[in-house]
C-alpha positions as CSV (number, residue, x, y, z in Angstrom):
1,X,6.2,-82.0,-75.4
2,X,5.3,-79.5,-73.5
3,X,4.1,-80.6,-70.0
4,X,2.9,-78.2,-67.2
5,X,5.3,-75.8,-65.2
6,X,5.6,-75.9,-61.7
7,X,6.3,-71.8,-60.0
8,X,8.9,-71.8,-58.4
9,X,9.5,-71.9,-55.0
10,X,8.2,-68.7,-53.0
11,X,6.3,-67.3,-55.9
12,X,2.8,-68.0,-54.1
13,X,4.0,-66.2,-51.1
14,X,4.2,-63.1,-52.6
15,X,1.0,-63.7,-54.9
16,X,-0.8,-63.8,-51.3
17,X,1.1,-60.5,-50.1
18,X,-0.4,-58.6,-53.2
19,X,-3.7,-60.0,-52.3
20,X,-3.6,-58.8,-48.4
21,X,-2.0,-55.3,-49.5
22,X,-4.7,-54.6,-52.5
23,X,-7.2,-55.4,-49.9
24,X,-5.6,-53.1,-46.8
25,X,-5.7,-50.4,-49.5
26,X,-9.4,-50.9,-50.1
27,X,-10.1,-50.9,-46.4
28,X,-8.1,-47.8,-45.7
29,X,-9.9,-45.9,-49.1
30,X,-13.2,-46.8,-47.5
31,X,-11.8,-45.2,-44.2
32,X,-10.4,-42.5,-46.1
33,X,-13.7,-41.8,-47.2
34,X,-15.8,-42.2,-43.6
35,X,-13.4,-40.0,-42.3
36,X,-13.5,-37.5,-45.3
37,X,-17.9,-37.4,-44.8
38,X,-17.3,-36.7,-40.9
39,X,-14.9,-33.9,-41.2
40,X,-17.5,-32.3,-43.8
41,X,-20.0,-32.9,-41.4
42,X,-18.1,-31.3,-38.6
43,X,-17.1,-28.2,-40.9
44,X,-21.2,-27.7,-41.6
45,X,-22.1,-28.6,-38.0
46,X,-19.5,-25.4,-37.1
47,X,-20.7,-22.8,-39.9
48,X,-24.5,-23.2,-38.4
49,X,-23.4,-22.9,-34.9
50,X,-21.5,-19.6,-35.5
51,X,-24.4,-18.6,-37.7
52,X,-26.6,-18.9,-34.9
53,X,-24.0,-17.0,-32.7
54,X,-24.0,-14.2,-34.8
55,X,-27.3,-13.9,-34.6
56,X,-27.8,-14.3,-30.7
57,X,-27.2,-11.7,-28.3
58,X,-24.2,-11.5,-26.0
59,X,-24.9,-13.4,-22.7
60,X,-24.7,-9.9,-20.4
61,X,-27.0,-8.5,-22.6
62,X,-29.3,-11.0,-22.1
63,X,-28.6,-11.3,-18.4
64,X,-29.3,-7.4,-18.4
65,X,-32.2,-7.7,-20.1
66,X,-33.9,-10.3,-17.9
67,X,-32.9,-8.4,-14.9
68,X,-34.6,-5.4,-16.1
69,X,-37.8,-7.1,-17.0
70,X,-37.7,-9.0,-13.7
71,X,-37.1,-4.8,-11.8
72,X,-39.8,-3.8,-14.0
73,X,-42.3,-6.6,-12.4
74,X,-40.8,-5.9,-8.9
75,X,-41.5,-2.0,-9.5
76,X,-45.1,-2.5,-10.7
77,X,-45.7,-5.0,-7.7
78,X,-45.0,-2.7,-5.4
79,X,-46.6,0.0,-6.7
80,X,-50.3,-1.7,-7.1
81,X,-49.9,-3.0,-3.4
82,X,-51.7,-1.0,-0.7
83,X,-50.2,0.4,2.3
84,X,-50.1,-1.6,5.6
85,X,-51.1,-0.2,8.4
86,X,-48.9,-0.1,11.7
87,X,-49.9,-3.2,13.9
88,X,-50.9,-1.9,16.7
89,X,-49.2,-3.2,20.4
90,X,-50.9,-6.5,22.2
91,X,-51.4,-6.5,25.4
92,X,-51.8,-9.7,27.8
93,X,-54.1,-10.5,29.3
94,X,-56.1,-9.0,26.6
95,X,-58.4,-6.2,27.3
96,X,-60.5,-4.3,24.6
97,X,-59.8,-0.9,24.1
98,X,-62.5,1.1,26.4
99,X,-62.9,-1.6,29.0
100,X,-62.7,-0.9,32.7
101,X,-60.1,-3.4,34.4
102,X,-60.3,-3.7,38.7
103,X,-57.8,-5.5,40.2
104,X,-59.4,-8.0,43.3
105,X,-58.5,-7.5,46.8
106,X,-55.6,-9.2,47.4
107,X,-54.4,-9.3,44.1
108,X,-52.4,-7.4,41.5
109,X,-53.4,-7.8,37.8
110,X,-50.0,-7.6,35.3
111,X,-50.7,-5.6,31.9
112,X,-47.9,-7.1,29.3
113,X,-47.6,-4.9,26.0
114,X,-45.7,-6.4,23.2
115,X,-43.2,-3.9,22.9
116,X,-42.0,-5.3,26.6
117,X,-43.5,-2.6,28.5
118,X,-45.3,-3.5,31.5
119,X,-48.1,-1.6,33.7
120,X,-49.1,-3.7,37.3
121,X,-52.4,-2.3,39.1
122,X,-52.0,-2.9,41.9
123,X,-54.9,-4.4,44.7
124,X,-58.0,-2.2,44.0
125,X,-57.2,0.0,41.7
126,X,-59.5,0.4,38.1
127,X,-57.8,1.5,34.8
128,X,-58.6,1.7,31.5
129,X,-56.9,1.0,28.6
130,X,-57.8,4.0,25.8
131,X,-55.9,3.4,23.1
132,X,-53.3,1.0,21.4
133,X,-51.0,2.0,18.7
134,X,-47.9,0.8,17.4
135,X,-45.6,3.5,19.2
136,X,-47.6,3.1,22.7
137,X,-50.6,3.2,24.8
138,X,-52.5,5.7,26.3
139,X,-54.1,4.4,29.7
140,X,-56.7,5.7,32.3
141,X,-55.6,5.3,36.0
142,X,-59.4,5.9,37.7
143,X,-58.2,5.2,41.6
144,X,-55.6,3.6,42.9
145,X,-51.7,2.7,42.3
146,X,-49.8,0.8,39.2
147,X,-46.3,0.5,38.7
148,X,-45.5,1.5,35.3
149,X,-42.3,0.1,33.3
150,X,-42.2,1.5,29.4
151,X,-39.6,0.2,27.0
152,X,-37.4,3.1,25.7
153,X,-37.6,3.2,22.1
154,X,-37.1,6.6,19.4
155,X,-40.6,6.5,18.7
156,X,-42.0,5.8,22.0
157,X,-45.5,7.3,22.5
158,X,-47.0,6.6,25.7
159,X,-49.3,8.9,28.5
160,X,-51.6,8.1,31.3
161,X,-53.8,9.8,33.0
162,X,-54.8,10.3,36.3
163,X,-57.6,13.3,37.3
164,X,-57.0,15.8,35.1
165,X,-53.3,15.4,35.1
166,X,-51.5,14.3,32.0
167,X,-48.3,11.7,32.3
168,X,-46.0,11.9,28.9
169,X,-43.5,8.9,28.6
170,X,-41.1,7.9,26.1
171,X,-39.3,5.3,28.0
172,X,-38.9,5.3,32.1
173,X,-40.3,3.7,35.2
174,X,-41.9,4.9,38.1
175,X,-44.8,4.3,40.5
176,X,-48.4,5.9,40.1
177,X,-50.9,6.9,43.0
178,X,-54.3,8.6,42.1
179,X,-57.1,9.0,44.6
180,X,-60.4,11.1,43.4
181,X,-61.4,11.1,46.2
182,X,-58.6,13.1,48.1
183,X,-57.8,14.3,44.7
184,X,-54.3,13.4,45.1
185,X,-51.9,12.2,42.9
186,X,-48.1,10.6,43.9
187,X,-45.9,9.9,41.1
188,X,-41.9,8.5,41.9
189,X,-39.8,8.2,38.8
190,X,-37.3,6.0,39.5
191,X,-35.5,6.3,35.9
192,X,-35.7,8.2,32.9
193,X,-37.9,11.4,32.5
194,X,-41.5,12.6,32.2
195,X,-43.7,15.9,31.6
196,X,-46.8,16.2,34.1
197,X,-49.1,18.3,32.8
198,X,-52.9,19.2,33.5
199,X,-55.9,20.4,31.9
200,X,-56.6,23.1,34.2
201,X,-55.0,26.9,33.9
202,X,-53.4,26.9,37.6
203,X,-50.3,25.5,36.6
204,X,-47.3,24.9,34.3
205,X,-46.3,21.6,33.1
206,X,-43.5,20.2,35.0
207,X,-40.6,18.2,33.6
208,X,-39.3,15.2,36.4
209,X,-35.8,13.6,35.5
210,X,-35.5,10.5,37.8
211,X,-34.8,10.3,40.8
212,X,-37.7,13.0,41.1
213,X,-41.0,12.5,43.4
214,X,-43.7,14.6,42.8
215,X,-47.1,15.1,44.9
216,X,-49.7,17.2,43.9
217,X,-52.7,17.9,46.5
218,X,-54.8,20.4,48.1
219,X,-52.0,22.7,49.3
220,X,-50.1,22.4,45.3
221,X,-47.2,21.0,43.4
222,X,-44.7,19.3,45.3
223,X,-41.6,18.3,43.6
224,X,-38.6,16.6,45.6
225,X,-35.8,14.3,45.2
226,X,-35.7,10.4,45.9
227,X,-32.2,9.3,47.2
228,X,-31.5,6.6,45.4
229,X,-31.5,3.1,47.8
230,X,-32.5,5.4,50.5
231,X,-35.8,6.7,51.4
232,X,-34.5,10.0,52.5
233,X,-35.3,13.0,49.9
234,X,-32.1,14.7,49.3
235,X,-32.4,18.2,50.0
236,X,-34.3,20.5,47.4
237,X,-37.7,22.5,46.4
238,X,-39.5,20.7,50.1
239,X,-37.7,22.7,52.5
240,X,-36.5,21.6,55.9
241,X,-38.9,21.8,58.7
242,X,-37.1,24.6,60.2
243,X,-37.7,26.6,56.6
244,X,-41.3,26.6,57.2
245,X,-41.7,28.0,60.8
246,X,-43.8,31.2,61.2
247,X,-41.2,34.4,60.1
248,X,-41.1,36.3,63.8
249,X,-42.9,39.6,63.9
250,X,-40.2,42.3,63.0
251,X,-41.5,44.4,66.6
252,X,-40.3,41.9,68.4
253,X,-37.6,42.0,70.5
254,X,-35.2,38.9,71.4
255,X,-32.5,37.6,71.5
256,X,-32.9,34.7,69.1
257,X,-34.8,37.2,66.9
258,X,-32.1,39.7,66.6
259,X,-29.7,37.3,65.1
260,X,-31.6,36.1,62.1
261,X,-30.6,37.1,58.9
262,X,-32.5,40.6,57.4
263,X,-33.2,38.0,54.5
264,X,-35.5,35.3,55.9
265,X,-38.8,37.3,55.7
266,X,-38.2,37.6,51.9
267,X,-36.8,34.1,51.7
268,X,-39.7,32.5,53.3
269,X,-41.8,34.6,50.6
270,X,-40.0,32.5,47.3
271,X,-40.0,29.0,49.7
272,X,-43.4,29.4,50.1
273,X,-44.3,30.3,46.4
274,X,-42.0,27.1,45.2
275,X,-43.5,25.0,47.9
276,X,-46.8,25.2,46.0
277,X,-45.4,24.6,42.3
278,X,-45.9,28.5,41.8
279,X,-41.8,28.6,40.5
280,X,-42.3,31.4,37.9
281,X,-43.7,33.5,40.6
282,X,-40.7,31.9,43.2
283,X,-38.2,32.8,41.0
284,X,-39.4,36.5,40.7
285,X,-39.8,36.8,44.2
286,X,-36.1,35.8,45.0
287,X,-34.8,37.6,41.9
288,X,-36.4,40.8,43.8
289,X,-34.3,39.8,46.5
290,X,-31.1,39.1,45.1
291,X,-30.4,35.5,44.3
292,X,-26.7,36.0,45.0
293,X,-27.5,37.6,48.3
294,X,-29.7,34.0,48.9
295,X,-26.7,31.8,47.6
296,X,-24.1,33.8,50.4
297,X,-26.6,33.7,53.4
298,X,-28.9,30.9,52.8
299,X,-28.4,27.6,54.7
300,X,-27.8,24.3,52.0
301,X,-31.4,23.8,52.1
302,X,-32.4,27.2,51.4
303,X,-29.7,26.9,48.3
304,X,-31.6,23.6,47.1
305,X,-34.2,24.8,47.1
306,X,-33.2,28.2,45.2
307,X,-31.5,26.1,42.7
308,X,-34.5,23.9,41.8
309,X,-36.3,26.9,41.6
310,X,-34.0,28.7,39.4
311,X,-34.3,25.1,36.8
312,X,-37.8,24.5,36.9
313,X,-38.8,28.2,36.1
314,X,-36.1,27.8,33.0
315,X,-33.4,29.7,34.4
316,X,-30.6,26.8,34.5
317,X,-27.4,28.9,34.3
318,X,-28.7,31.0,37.9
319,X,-29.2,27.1,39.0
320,X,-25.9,26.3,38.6
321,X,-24.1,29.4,40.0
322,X,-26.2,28.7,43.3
323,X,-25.0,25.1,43.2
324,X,-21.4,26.1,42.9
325,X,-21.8,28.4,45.5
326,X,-23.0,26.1,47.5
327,X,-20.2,24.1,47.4
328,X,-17.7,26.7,47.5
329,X,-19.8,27.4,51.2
330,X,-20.4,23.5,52.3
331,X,-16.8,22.4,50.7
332,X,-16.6,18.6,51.5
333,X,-19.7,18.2,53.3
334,X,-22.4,15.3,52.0
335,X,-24.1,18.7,50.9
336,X,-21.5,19.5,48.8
337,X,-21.6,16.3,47.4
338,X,-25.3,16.0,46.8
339,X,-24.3,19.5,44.6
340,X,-22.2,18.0,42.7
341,X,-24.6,15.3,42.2
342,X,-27.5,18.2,41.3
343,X,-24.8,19.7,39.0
344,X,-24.5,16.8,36.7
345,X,-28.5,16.8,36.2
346,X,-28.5,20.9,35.6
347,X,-25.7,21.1,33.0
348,X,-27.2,20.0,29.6
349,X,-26.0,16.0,29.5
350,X,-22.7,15.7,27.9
351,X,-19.1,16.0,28.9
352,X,-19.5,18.5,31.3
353,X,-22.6,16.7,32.8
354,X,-19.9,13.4,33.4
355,X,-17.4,15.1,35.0
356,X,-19.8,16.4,37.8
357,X,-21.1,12.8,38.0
358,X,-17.6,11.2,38.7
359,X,-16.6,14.4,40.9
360,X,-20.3,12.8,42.9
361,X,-18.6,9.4,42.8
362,X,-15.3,10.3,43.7
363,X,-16.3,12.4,47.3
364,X,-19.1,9.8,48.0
365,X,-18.1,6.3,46.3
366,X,-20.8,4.6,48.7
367,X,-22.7,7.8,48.7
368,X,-26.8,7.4,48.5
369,X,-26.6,8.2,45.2
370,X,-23.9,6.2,44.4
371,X,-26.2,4.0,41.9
372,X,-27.6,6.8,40.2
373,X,-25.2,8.8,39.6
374,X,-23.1,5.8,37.8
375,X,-26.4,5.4,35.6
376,X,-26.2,9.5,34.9
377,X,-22.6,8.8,34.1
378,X,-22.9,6.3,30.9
379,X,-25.7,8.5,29.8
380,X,-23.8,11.6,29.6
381,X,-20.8,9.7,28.4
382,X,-22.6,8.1,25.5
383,X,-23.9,11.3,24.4
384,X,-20.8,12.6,24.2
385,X,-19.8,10.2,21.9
386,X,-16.7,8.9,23.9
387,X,-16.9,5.3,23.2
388,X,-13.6,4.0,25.0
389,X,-15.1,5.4,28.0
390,X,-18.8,4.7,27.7
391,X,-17.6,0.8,27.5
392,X,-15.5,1.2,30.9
393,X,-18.8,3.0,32.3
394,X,-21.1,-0.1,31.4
395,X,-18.5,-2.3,32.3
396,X,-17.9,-0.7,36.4
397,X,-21.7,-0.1,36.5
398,X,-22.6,-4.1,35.4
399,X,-20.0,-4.9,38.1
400,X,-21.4,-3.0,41.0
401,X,-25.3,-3.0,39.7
402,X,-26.4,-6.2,37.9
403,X,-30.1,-5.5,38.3
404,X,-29.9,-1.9,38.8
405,X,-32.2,0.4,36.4
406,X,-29.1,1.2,34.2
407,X,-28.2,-2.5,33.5
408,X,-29.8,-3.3,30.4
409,X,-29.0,0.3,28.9
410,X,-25.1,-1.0,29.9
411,X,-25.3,-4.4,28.4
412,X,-26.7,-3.0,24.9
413,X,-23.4,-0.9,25.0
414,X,-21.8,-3.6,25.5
415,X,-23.4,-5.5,22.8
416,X,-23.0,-3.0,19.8
């Protein structure tokens, strides 16, 4: 009889094992597959991407090419826009171009540009503004006294006038007196330079190069020079009192008269003709003479004189040979000094210029011209282009003159 059979111990065990591996295989076929659908996928995802590389430009190309678009915009732009116009300068308080301005008794009225310049009328006095632009002003001084201040800049165009003289400024200071009535005018330039001109045919225009003083009246030009902290002209084209006395009759017979020098009748001739501004016809008249023969007989203020003479009729070297020989004839007087000083102005800026400036400084440290002269020395140093030294200039000057008239010329030394 046969009777059921019983497996044998273990033999389900490993029944269950093929089970659970037939069914891992399954799972990990199906993964096989997943797998297998991503990677092809991937591979077609990659084949479009560098399809659409190919075709795409480099990116510097198309950087390049939206930078040239975006020059082409900016070049049209431009070129459709219109010109702007220069602004003009403000002034405050503000005053329309053609209006008279009085200042009150008692009271001094302050004209601010924008460009920092500065003109004060003073009590009484009328002006009028006559035209603004963005380089300068050009102003009317009708009576009365301002104190004018222009900012120096390259393109500096400013000019007032007074009468029918003409003031020409690119950048300077000085005080203005004009009275019709007396038709007088007073100009002192305390810094920088201007050109004086007028509209009338009886006289050449006159360049002043501070510290100048120039009055011009009834009896002509006069030109002289302001010393510095001191009120005292230093000596030049006004001569000395003694200068002007009446030349003695040659008949006559004294003793004082028989010792003066053959020259003064001639001398007093060229004085007089530079007294009045005439310094073409001064010049002439002392050339006649012998302007060596001045130089070795004259007194210092005689020389002065000659030597401003000799400049202002465009004759600078003759200037400077008188100067020297004054010196060589005054050696280590405040004369000679004052040369030096004069000898710095006459010599073209420069090198040369500075070493007549500290020669000044060196004979007359606390000299009347002490100030200036510092000033005229960082000028001609910095257009000689010695920068080691123009910094040691700005530095002493700063020192010694805080608020002097060279100070913020010295600071922007300092500065670049």
């Amino acid at each position: 009889m046969v009777g059921h059979v019983r497996p044998r111990r273990g033999e389900s065990t490993v029944s269950s094992l093929h089970d659970l591996g037939r069914q891992v295989a399954a799972l990990q076929d199906a993964d096989r597959e997943a797998l297998g659908a991503a990677d092809i996928a991937g591979e077609r995802f990659i084949r479009t991407v560098r399809q659409r590389s190919r075709r795409a430009p480099p990116r510097h190309l198309l950087l390049a090419a939206i930078a040239g678009f975006a020059a082409v915009a900016l070049f049209v732009w431009f070129g459709t826009r219109q010109p702007t116009s220069p602004v003009p300068l403000a002034v405050t308080p503000a005053v329309d171009v053609g209006d008279a301005i009085r200042a009150p008794a008692d009271e001094t009225i302050p004209l601010r540009f924008s460009d920092g310049s500065e003109v004060i009328l003073e009590s009484g006095t009328e002006a009028v503004v006559r035209a603004l632009t963005a380089d300068g002003a050009r102003l009317d001084l009708a009576r009365g006294k301002a104190q004018v201040s222009v900012q120096h800049r390259a393109q500096a165009r400013w000019s007032l006038r007074a009468g029918p003289y003409s003031i020409e400024v690119t950048g300077t200071r000085f005080d203005l007196a004009w009275s019709p009535d007396s038709q007088r005018l007073a100009l002192d330039l305390e810094e920088g330079a201007v050109r004086v001109s007028t509209e009338r045919s009886d006289h050449a225009a006159v360049k002043m190069v501070a510290p100048e003083r120039l009055v011009i009246d009834e009896h002509g030009w006069h030109l002289s020079h302001s010393g510095g902290d001191s009120d005292s002209p230093i000596p030049s084209a006004a001569p000395a009192p003694a200068a002007s006395a009446p030349v003695p009759s040659p008949a006559a017979n004294s003793p004082a008269r028989s010792t003066a020098a053959p020259a003064e009748t001639p001398a007093a001739d060229w004085q007089t003709l530079s007294r009045r501004g005439e310094y073409r016809d001064a010049y002439d008249a002392a050339r006649a003479q012998g302007i060596a023969t001045i130089a070795q007989s004259g007194s210092s203020s005689q020389l002065f004189a000659l030597a401003e003479t000799c400049r202002l009729s465009g004759h600078g070297r003759e200037a400077v040979a008188v100067l020297s020989r004054l010196r060589a004839r005054f050696a280590n007087s405040e004369e000679a000094a004052v040369a030096a000083f004069q000898l710095g102005r006459v010599t073209g800026g420069g090198a040369a210029s500075a070493q007549w400036f500290r020669t000044y400084l060196s004979e007359r440290p606390g000299g009347k011209l002490a100030r200036e002269a510092s000033g005229r020395l960082l000028e001609a140093l910095h257009r000689s282009g010695n920068s080691s030294e123009t910094r040691a200039a700005a530095k002493r000057y700063l020192e010694r003159y805080p608020s002097g008239p060279h100070a913020d010329f010295a600071r922007r030394i300092l500065d670049e």
